[in-house]
NUGU-794957 format. One record per residue (C-alpha): y, x, z. Coordinates in steps of 0.2 Angstrom, whole numbers, padded with zeros to 4 digits, always signed. Example, Ala and Ser with C-alpha at 12.3 -4.5 7.8 and 13.67 -1.06 7.14 Angstrom:
BEGIN
-0022+0062+0039 -0005+0068+0036 
//
This chain:
BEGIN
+0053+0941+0702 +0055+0943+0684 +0052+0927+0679 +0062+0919+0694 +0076+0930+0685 +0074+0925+0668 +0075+0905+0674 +0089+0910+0682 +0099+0916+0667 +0093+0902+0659 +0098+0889+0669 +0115+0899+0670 +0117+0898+0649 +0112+0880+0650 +0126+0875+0663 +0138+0886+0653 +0132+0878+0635 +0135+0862+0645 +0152+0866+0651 +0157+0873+0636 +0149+0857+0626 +0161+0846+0638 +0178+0857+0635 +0173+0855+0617 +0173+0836+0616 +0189+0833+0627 +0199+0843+0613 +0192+0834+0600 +0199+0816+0608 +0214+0818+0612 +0228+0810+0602 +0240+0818+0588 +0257+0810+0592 +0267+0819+0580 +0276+0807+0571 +0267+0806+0549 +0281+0808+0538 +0282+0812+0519 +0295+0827+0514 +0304+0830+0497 +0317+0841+0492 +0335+0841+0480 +0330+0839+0462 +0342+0842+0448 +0347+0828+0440 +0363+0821+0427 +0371+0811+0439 +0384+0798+0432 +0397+0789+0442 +0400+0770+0439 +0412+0757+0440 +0405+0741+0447 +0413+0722+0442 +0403+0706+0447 +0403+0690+0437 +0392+0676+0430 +0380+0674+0415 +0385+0663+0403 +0376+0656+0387 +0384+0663+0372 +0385+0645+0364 +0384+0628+0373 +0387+0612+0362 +0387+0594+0369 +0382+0584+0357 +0390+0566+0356 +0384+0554+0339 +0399+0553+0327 +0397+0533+0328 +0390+0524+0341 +0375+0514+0341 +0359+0509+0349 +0348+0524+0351 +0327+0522+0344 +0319+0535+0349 +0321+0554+0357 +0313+0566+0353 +0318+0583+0364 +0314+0587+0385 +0323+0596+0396 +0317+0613+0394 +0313+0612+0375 +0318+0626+0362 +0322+0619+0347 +0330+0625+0330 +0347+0623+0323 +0345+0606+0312 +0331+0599+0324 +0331+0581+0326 +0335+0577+0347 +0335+0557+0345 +0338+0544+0331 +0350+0529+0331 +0348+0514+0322 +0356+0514+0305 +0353+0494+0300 +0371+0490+0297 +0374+0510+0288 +0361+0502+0276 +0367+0487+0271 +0386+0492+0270 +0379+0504+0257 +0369+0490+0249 +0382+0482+0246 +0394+0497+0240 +0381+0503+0228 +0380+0484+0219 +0399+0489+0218 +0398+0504+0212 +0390+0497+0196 +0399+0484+0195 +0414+0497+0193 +0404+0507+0180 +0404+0491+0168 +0425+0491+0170 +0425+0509+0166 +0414+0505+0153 +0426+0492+0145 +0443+0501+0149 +0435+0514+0140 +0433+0505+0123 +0450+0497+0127 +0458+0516+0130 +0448+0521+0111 +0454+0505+0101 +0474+0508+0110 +0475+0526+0105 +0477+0535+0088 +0466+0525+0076 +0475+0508+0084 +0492+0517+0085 +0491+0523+0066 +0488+0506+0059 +0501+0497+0068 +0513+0510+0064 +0506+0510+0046 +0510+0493+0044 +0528+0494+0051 +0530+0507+0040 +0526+0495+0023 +0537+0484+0029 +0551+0499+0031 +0546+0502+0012 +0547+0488+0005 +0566+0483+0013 +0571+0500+0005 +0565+0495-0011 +0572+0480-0009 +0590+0487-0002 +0588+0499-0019 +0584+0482-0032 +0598+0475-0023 +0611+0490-0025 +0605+0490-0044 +0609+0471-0045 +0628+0477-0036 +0630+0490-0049 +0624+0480-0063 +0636+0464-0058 +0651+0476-0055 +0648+0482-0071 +0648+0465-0079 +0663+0461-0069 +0671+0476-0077 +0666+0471-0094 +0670+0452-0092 +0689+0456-0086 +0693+0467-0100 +0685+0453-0111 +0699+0442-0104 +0712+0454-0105 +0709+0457-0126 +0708+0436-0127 +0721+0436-0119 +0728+0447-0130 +0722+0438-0144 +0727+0422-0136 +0746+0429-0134 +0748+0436-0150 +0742+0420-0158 +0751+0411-0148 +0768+0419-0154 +0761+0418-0173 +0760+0398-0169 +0775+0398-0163 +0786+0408-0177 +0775+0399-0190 +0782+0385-0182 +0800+0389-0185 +0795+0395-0201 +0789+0375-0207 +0805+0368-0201 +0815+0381-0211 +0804+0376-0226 +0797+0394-0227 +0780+0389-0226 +0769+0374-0226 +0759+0362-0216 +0743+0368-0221 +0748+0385-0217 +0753+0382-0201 +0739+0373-0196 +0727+0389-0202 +0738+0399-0190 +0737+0385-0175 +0718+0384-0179 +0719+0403-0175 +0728+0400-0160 +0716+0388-0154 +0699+0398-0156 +0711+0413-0147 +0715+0399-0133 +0695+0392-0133 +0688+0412-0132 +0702+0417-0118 +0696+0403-0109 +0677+0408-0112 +0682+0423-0105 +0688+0420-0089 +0677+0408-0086 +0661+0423-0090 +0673+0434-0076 +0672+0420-0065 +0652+0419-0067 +0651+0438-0067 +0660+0439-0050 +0651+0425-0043 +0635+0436-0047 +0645+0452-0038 +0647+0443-0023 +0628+0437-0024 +0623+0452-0027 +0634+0461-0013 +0628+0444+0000 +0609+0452-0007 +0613+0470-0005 +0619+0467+0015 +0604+0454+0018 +0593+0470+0009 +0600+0481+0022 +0601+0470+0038 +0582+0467+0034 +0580+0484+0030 +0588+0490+0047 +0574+0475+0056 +0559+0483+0047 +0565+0502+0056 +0570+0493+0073 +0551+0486+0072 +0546+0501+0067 +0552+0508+0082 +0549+0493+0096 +0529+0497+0086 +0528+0512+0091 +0536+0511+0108 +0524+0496+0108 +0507+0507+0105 +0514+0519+0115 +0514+0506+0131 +0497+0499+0125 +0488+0519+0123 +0498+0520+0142 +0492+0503+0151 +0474+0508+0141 +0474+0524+0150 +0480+0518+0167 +0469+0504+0167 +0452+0517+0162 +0460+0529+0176 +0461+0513+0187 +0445+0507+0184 +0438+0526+0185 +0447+0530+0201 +0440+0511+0209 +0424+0519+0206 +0427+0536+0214 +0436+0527+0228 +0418+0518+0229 +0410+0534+0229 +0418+0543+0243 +0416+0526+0254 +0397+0528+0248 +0397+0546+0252 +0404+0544+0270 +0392+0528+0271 +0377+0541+0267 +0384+0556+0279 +0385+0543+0292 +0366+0537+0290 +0360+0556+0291 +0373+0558+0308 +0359+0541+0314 +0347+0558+0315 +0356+0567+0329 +0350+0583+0328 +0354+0602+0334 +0369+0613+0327 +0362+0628+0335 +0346+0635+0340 +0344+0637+0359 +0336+0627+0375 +0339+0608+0380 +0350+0608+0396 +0354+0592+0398 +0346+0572+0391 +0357+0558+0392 +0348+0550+0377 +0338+0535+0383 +0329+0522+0371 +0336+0505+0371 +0353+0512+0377 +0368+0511+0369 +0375+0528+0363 +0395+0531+0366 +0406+0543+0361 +0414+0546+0378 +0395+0554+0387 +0386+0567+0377 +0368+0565+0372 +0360+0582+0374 +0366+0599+0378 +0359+0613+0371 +0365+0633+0374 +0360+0647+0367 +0354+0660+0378 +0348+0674+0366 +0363+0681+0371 +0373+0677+0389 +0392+0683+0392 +0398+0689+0408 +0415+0689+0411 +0422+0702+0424 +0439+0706+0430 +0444+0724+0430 +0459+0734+0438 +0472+0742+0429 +0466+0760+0433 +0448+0754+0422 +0455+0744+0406 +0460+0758+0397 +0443+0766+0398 +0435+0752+0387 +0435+0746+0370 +0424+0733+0362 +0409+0740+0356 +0407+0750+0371 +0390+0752+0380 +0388+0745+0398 +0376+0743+0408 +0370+0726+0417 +0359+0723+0433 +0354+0705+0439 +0348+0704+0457 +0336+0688+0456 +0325+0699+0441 +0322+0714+0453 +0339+0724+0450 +0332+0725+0430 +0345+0734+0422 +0350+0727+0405 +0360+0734+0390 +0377+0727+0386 +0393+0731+0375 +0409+0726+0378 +0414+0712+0369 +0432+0706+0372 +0444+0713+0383 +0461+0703+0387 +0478+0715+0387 +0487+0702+0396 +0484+0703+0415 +0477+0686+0425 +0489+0685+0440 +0476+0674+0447 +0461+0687+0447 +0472+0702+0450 +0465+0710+0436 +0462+0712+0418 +0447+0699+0409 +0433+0708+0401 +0418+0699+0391 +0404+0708+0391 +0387+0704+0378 +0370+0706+0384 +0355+0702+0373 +0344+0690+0380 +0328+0690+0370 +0317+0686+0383 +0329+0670+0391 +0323+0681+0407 +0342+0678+0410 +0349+0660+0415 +0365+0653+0415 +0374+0654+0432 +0363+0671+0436 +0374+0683+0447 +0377+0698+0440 +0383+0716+0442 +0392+0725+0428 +0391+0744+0430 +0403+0756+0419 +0402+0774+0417 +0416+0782+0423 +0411+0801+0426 +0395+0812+0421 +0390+0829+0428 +0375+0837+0423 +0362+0846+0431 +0367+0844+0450 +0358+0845+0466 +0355+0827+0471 +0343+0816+0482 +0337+0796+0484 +0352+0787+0487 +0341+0777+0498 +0337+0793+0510 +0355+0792+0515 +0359+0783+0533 +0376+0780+0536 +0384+0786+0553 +0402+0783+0559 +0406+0783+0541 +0397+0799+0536 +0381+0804+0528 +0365+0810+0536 +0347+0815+0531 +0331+0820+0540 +0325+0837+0537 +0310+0847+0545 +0310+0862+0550 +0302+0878+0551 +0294+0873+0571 +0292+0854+0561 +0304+0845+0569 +0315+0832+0563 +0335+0838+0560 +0347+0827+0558 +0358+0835+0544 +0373+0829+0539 +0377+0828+0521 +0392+0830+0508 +0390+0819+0494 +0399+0819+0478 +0392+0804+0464 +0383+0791+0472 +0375+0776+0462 +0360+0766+0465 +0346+0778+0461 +0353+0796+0466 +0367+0804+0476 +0374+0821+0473 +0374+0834+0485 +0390+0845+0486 +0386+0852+0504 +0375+0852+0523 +0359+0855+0511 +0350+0871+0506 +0336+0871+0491 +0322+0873+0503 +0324+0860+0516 +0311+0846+0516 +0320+0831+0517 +0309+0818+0524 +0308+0803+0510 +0295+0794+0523 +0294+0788+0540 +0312+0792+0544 +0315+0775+0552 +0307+0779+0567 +0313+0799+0570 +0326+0804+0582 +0333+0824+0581 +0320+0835+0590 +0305+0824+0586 +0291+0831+0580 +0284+0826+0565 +0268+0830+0555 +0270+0831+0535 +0257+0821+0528 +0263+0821+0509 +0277+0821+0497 +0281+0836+0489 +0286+0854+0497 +0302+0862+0490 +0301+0880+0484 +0304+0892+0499 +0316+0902+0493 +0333+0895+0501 +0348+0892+0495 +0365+0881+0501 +0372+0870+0488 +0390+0874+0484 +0403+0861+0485 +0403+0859+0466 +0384+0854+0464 +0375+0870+0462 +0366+0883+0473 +0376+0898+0478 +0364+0908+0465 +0368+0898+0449 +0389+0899+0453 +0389+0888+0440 +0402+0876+0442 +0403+0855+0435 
//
């Protein structure tokens, strides 16, 4: 009996092991369908509110570059794509005819040089040592017509003197004459009254007759002595008029040198300005050979070939285009209410969509104070450094100015945010871990953070994970992310937790 009993128990534990074994493994197969989610909670953060303008990047510098003269293009030497330096060489043109032309000017050149050469010895020989011994010579020949106006004014004198002497010769033989002459003539009365004889009457006549014979003499020295007055006054005035010639050559010599040191100098300032004009043709000949290399006034990237050997290069179609994108420009248009809030120099920052919403460092770099009618708003360059030509010409981009700050606020993902009839929600677990769909007071919101002013408390675990699927009520299982603190707190309307009543 005993061991009837003792199989009995034992068969009963085994069927109880066994049902017991079979409750176990139902438990451990059925499904968990709570929902996964991961939580986080309100962090503090130093939220700043931006102004957002769109525009386009633009290269900083974009040169077309066209040949100076055209001409038939030899080789290119730059792609599509290619960096080059400022001064690069993109293509050469042919430079034959350049060559020749300034061939043929430097043969003129020294050609030139040899008239300089003589115009200067012409210039030497025309100027003081030329001018001093013309004028040295006119000057002898004014010397010696005053010495010969001073002999012939002594010759004057001396005739006038003789003049003098001879007419007061004439006047004592005449004298002499007369008084003989009335001796003759009472000597005559006196023979025929008897008084006195022949012989002595003919004494008196001879006296008479040498008186007559040295008046005669007399006048006919005063005739000779004015007939050499008068030559000497004919020589005096022909002393003079050639004296009066030698000053007049003097003068028409010096006038002359003067013309000859003047036609000297203009011919050498002729003949050195011929070669200068040669020069500056030579000059322009030898910049125009170097423009046959066309080459690269800025350092940047090939945009655009036209260049093509064999072709024929034109003024009127660029060859290359080059830009330089180390630093693009992105011209926005601001309202009214913004333009006063910038000024050149000014920090901005700068996001491009097509790299991944990278955010780039700008500075304001013009601003317009006259208002585009057009654009409804107020044109603003703005600068970005482009180091890394990550950014291309054309890129759309999203200029983002700071127009508030408040520190140290409550704020969450701007991306945990869903939108319903026009106001904000989030999804919160609770306590029984459910989903709650909370509604949410923002105040700053940008692209990275939003701040909470209100509907949040410090503890509630906001899910950051897996929301896309919850509905109110859900329940949800937390399977990471991080767990607030548990001490709860609502957030006042000006940022802060109702213990800190620190307001923004």
């Amino acid at each position: 009996m005993k061991s009837k009993k003792t199989v009995s128990i034992c068969l009963a534990l085994i069927v109880c092991a066994g049902i017991a074994g079979c409750g176990a493994k139902e438990t451990a197969t059925q499904p968990d369908n709570r929902t996964p989610v991961e939580v986080t909670s309100m962090t503090k953060q130093n939220m700043v509110e931006y102004y957002t303008a769109s525009g386009v990047a633009a290269p900083i510098q974009e040169i077309d570059i066209l040949p100076k003269t055209p001409s038939k293009i030899l080789n290119t030497y730059a792609e599509v794509g290619d960096t080059v330096n400022a001064g690069a060489v993109l293509c050469a043109l042919d430079a034959s005819d350049i060559s020749s032309q300034l061939n043929q000017v430097d043969a003129q050149i020294n050609q030139s040089r040899a008239g300089v050469t003589v115009s200067q010895v012409n210039k030497e020989k025309a100027g003081a040592t030329g001018k001093e011994q013309a004028l040295s010579q006119a000057q002898s020949a004014v010397d010696q017509a005053q010495n010969g106006v001073d002999q012939a004014q002594t010759a004057l004198k001396n005739a006038g003197t003789s003049v003098a002497q001879a007419q007061a010769a004439v006047d004592n033989a005449r004298q002499t004459m007369e008084s003989a002459q009335k001796d003759y003539e009472n000597n005559k009365t006196l023979l025929e009254s008897g008084v006195i004889s022949q012989s002595v009457l003919d004494g008196v006549k001879s006296k008479y007759d040498s008186a007559v014979f040295a008046y005669d003499n007399a006048v006919r020295s005063l005739g000779n002595a004015q007939t050499a007055l008068e030559a000497a006054r004919k020589t005096e005035s022909n002393a003079k008029k050639s004296y009066d010639t030698a000053v007049n050559n003097y003068h028409l010599t010096e006038k002359a040198q003067q013309d000859n040191i003047a036609a000297a100098n203009a011919q050498y300032d002729q003949a050195v300005a011929g070669v200068g004009a040669l020069q500056a043709q030579r000059d322009n000949l030898q910049t125009k050979l170097g423009e046959m290399q066309i080459t690269s006034p800025i350092q940047g990237i090939v945009v655009t070939r036209n260049a093509k050997t064999g072709e024929f290069a034109s003024q009127q179609a660029p060859l290359y285009t080059v830009v330089d994108l180390s630093k693009v420009l992105i011209n926005v248009t601001v309202g009214e209410q913004m333009i006063n809030k910038l000024a050149p120099g000014q920090n901005i920052k700068v996001q491009f969509r097509s790299l991944e919403d990278r955010l780039f460092e700008g500075t304001v770099d013009t601003i317009s104070y006259q208002i585009d009618f057009k654009k409804a708003g107020y044109c603003v360059n703005v600068l970005v450094d482009n180091p890394e030509n990550l950014i291309k010409s054309g890129m759309f981009a999203e200029v983002k100015i700071a127009v508030s700050e408040k520190p140290d606020v409550f704020a969450i993902d701007s991306k945990l945010l869903f939108n319903d009839n026009e106001k904000y929600y989030v999804y919160t677990v609770d306590t029984e871990n459910k989903a709650v769909k909370k509604e949410v007071q923002i105040g700053i919101k940008n692209d990275e953070f939003a701040e909470v002013i209100g509907g949040l408390e410090t503890s509630d675990r906001i899910v950051s994970k897996g929301q896309a699927n919850l509905i109110p009520g859900m329940e949800v299982k937390i399977v990471g992310g991080e767990t607030p603190a548990p001490d709860s707190m609502p957030v006042n309307g000006d940022g802060t937790s109702e213990s800190e009543g620190v307001s923004l």
